[in-house]
VOVEX-988801 format. One record per residue (C-alpha): x, y, z; residue in one letter. Coordinates in Angstrom, 1 decimal, decimal comma. Layout:
[[X Y Z] a]
...
# end
This chain:
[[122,4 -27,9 -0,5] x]
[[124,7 -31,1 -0,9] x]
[[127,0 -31,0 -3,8] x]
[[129,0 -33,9 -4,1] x]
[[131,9 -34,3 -6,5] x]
[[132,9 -38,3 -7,1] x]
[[136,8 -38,6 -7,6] x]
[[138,2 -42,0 -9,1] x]
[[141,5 -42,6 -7,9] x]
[[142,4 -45,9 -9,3] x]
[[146,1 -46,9 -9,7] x]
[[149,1 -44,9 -8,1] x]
[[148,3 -42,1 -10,7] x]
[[146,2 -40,0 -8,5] x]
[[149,8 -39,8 -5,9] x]
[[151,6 -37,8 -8,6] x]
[[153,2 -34,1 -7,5] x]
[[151,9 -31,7 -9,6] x]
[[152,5 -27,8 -8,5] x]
[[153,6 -29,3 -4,9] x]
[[150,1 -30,9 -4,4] x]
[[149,2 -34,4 -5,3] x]
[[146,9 -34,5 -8,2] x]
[[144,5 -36,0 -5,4] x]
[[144,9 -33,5 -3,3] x]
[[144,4 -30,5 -5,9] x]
[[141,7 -32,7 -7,2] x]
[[139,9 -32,2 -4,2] x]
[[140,7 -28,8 -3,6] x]
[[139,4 -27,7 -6,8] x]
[[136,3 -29,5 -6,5] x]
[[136,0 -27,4 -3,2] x]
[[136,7 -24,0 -5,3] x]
[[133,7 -24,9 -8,0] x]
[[131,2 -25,2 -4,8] x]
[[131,5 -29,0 -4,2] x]
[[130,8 -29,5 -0,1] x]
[[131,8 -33,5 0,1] x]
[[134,0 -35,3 -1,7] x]
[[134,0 -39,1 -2,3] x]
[[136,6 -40,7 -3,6] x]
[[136,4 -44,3 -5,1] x]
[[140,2 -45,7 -3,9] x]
[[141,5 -47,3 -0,9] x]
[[142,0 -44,9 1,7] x]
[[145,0 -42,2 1,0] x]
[[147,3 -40,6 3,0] x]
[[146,3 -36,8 2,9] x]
[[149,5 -34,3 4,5] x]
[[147,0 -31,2 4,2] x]
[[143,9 -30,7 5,7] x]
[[141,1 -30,2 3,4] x]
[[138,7 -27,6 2,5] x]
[[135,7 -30,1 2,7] x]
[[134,6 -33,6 4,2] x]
[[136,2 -36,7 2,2] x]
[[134,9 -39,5 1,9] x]
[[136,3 -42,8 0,7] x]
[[134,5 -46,1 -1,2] x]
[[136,0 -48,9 -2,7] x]
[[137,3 -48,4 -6,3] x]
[[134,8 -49,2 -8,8] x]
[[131,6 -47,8 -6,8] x]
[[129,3 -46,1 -8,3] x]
[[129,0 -42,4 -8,0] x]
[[126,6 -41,0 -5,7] x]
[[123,6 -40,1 -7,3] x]
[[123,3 -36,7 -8,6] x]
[[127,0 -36,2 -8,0] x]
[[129,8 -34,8 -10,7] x]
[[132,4 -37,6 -11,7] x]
[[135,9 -36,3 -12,1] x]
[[139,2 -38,4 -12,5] x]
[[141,6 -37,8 -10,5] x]
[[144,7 -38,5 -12,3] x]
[[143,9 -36,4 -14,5] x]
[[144,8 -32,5 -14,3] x]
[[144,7 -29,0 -16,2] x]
[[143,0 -31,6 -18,9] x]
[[146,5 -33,5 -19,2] x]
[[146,1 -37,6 -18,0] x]
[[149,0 -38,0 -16,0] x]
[[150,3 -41,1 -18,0] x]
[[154,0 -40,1 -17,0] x]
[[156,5 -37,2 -15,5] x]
[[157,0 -35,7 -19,1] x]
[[152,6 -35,4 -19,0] x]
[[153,2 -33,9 -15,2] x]
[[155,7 -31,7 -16,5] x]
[[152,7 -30,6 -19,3] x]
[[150,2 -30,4 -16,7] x]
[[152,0 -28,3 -14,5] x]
[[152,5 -25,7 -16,6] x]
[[149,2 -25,6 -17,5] x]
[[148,5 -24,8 -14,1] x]
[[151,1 -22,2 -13,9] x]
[[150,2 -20,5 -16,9] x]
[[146,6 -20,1 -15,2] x]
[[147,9 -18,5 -12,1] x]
[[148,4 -15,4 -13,0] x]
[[145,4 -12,4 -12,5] x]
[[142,6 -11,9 -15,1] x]
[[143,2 -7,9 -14,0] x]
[[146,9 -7,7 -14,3] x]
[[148,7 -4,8 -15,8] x]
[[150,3 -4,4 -19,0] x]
[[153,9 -4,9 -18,1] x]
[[152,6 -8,0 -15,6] x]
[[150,8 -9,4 -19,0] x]
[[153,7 -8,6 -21,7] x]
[[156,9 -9,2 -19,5] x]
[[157,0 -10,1 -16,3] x]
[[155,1 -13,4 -16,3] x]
[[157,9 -15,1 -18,4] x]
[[160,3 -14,5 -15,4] x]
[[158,0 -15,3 -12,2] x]
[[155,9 -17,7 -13,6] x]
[[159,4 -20,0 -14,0] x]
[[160,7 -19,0 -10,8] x]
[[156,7 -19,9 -9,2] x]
[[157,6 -23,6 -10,6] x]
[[160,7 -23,9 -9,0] x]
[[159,5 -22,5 -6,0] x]
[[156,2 -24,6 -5,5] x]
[[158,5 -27,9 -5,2] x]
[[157,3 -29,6 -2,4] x]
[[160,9 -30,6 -1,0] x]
[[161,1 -26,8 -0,9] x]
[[158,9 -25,8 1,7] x]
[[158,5 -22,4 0,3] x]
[[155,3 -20,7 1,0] x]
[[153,6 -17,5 -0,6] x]
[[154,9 -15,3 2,9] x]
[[158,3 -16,7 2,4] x]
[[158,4 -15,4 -0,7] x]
[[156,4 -11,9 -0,1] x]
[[159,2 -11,6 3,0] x]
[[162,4 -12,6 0,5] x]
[[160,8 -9,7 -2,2] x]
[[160,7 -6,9 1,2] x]
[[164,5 -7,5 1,2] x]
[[164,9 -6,8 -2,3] x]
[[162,9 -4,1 -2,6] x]
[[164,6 -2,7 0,8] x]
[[167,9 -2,9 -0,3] x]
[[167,3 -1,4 -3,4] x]
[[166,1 2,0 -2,0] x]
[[169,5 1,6 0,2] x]
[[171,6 1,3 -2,9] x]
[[169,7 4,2 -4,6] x]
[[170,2 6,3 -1,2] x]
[[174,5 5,6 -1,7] x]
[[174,0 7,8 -4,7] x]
[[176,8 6,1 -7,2] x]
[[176,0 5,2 -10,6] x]
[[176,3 1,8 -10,1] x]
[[174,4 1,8 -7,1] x]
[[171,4 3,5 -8,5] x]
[[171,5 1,0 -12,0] x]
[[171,5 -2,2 -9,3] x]
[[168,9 -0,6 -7,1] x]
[[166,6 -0,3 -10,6] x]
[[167,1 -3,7 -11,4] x]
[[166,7 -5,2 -8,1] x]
[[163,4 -2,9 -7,6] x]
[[162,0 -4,9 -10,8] x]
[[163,0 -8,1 -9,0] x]
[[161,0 -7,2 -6,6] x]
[[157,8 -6,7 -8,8] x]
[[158,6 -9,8 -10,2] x]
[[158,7 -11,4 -7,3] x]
[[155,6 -9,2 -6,1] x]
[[154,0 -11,8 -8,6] x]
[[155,3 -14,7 -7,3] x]
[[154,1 -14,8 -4,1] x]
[[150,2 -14,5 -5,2] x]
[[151,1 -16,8 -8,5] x]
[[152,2 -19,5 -5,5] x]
[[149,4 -18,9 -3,1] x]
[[146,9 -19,4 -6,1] x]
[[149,0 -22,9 -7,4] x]
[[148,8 -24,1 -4,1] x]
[[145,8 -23,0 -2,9] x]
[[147,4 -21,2 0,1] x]
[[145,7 -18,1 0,9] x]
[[145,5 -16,5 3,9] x]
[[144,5 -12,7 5,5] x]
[[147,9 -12,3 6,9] x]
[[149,7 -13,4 3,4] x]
[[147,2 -10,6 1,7] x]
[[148,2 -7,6 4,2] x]
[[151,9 -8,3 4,0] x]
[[151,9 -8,6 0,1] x]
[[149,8 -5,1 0,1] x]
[[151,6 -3,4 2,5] x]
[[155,1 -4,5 1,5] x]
[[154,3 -2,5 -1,8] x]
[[153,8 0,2 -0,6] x]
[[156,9 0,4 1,9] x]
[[158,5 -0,3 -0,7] x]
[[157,9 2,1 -3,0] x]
[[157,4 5,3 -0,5] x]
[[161,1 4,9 1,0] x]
[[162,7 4,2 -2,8] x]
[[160,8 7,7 -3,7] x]
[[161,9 9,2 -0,9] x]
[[165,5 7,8 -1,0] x]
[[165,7 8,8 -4,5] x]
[[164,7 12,8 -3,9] x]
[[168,0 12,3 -0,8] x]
[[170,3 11,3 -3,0] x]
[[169,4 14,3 -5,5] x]
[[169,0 16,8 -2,3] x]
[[168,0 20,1 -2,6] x]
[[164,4 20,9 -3,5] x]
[[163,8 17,2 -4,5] x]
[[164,6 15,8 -1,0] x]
[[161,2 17,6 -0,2] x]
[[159,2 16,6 -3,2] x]
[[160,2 13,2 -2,8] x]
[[159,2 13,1 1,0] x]
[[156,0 14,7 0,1] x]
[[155,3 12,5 -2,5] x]
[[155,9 9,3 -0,1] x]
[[153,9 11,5 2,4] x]
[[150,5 11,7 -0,5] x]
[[151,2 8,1 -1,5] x]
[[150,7 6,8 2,3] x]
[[147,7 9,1 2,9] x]
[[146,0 7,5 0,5] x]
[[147,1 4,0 1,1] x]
[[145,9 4,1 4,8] x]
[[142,5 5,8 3,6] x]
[[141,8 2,6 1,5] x]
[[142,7 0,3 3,7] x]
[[140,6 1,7 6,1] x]
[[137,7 1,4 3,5] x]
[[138,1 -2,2 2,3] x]
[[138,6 -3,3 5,5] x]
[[135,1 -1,9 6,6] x]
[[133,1 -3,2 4,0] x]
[[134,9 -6,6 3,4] x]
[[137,3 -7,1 7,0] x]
[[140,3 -7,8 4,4] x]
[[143,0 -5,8 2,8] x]
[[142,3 -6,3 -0,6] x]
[[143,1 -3,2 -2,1] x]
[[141,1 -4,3 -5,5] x]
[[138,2 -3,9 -3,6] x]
[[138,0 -0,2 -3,3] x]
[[135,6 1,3 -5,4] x]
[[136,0 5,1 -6,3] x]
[[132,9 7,1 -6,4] x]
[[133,0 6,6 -10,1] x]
[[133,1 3,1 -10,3] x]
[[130,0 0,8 -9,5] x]
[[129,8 -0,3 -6,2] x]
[[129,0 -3,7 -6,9] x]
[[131,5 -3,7 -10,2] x]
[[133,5 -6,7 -10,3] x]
[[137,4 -6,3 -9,7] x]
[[137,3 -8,1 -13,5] x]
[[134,6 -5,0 -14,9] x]
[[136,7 -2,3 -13,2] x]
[[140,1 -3,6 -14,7] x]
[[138,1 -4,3 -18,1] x]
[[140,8 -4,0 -21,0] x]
[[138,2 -2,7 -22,8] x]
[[137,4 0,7 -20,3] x]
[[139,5 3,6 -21,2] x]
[[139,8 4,4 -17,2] x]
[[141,3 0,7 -17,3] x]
[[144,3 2,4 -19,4] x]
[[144,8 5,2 -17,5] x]
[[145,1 3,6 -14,5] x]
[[148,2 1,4 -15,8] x]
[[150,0 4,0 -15,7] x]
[[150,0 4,7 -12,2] x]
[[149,9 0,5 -11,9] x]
[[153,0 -0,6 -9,8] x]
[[154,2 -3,2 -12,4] x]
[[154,0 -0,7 -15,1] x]
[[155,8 2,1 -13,0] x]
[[158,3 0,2 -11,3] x]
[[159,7 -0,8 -14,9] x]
[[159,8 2,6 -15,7] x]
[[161,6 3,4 -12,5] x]
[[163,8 0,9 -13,3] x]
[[164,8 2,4 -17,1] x]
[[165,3 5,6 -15,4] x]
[[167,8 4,1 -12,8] x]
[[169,8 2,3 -15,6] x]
[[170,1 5,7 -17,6] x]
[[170,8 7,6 -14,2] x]
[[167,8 9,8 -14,4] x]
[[166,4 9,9 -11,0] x]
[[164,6 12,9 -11,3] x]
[[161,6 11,2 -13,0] x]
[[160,8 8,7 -10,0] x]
[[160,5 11,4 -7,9] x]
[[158,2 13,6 -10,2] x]
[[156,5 10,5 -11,3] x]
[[156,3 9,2 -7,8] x]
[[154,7 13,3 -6,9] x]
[[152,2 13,1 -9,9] x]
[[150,6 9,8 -8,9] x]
[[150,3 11,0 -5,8] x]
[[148,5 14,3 -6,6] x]
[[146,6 12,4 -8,6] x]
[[145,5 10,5 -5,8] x]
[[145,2 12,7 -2,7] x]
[[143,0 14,7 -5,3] x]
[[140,6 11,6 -5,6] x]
[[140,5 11,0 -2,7] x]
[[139,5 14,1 -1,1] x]
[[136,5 14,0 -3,9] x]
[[135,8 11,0 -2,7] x]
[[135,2 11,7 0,8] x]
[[134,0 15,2 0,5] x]
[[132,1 16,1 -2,8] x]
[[131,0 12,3 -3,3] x]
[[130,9 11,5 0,0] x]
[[132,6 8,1 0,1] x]
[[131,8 7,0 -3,3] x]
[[127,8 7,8 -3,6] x]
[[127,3 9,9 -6,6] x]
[[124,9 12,9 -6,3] x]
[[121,8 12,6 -7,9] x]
# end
């Protein structure tokens, strides 16, 4: 069926960057997202730099929509007319402020959307050229250096490392907070942002049980060990039933199969609560505290419980429930 959104673009209003998109161009993108399959747009023709998601079409300014069609302007965005740069400046917050996910977790929600969501708006400048990968690529760095700096063992060392770990959450958001602002997704963006995480996190476990030697060398490689068994299992899953690697996909065999990521993560589900705490922006922040008091003990146990936790569920899953079907 043909949906057709109608787009007037009178003026030069429509050529304002907003989020490192024109306001035509995210216009017609978002028309695209709600289900829209053509676009016409009632201006002289305009210089597009992107391809877009659907056909465009172009009539003289002052035509009449097509019949049936939904009539949008296109200077206008996030409900903010874009009169001037301080109403840009209002509508592209807006916009940021929406980028974030419905299902985030509780440190995500409470603290680190005030520092990403600012460093997303500097970031999605056009002049720039800064894309969600670049970013996902710049927060491997951090986040690999950090487990380097907790691996030199000093005081100092290990309170940077904690710090620069949180960075890398931080920055964990950015990436999909840019992607979503400027509508750049992409399969390869998804895996990298996935698996970086996990990476991540294994060889700063395992780096912290080094430095503290002894018995906790072991636990902390084992606990890495857990945590990648049951990262590869999942991937494996989602990628059969839906060829991508989102991990928010998996269903355990407790959880509906046809739940919605947004029912799963309900803030209303006492599982929903549970999970934060083995949620990475929730224990990376505690991984954090516990670098800046010197207690590296707990990321290792904490790293060793979550992964129990895990390999437990997940042999359940593939034995007793047998991949998620519950027995009758």
């Amino acid at each position: 069926m043909d949906r057709v959104a109608f787009l007037e673009a009178t003026g030069e209003r429509h050529a304002t960057i907003v989020g490192g998109l024109t306001a035509l161009e995210r216009k017609i993108r978002e028309c695209a997202k709600a289900g829209a399959t053509r676009v016409v747009v009632a201006a002289s023709r305009v210089a597009i730099a992107r391809a877009m998601p659907v056909p465009v079409e172009y009539v003289a300014a002052g035509s009449e929509p097509p019949a049936g069609a939904t009539r949008e302007r296109a200077d206008v965005i996030a409900g903010v007319e874009l009169v001037d740069a301080a109403a840009a400046a209002r509508a592209e917050w807006a916009l940021i402020r929406r980028t974030n996910k419905s299902f985030e977790g509780p440190v995500d929600a409470l603290v680190n959307w005030r520092f990403s969501m600012r460093i997303t708006r500097v970031l999605s400048h056009r002049s720039l050229g800064v894309t969600p990968n670049h970013v996902t690529i710049a927060a491997i760095v951090v986040g690999l250096f950090a487990a380097g700096l907790v691996a030199r063992g000093t005081s100092a060392c290990i309170a940077v490392a904690g710090v620069l770990l949180e960075l890398n959450s931080i920055l964990d958001s950015c990436d999909g907070e840019l992607a979503r602002l400027r509508f750049q997704y992409s399969k390869l963006g998804q895996w990298l942002d996935n698996l970086s995480d996990d990476i991540v996190d294994n060889l700063f476990i395992a780096a912290a049980g080094a430095t503290l030697g002894g018995p906790w060398l072991y636990l902390g490689v084992a606990a890495a060990s857990g945590r990648v068994l049951v990262s590869v299992a999942t991937y494996i899953s989602v990628y059969r039933a839906t060829g991508t690697g989102d991990v928010f996909a998996f269903r355990w065999w407790f959880e509906r199969t046809e739940a919605t990521t947004d029912e799963v993560y309900s803030p209303r589900s006492v599982t929903t609560w549970l999970r934060s705490l083995g949620r990475r922006d929730t224990y990376v922040f505690v991984w954090m505290l516990a670098c800046l008091v010197g207690f590296l003990p707990w990321i290792v146990v904490h790293g060793a419980v979550i992964a129990a936790i895990n390999v437990s569920l997940l042999v359940l899953h593939h034995t007793v429930f047998r991949g998620g079907r519950l027995p009758r």
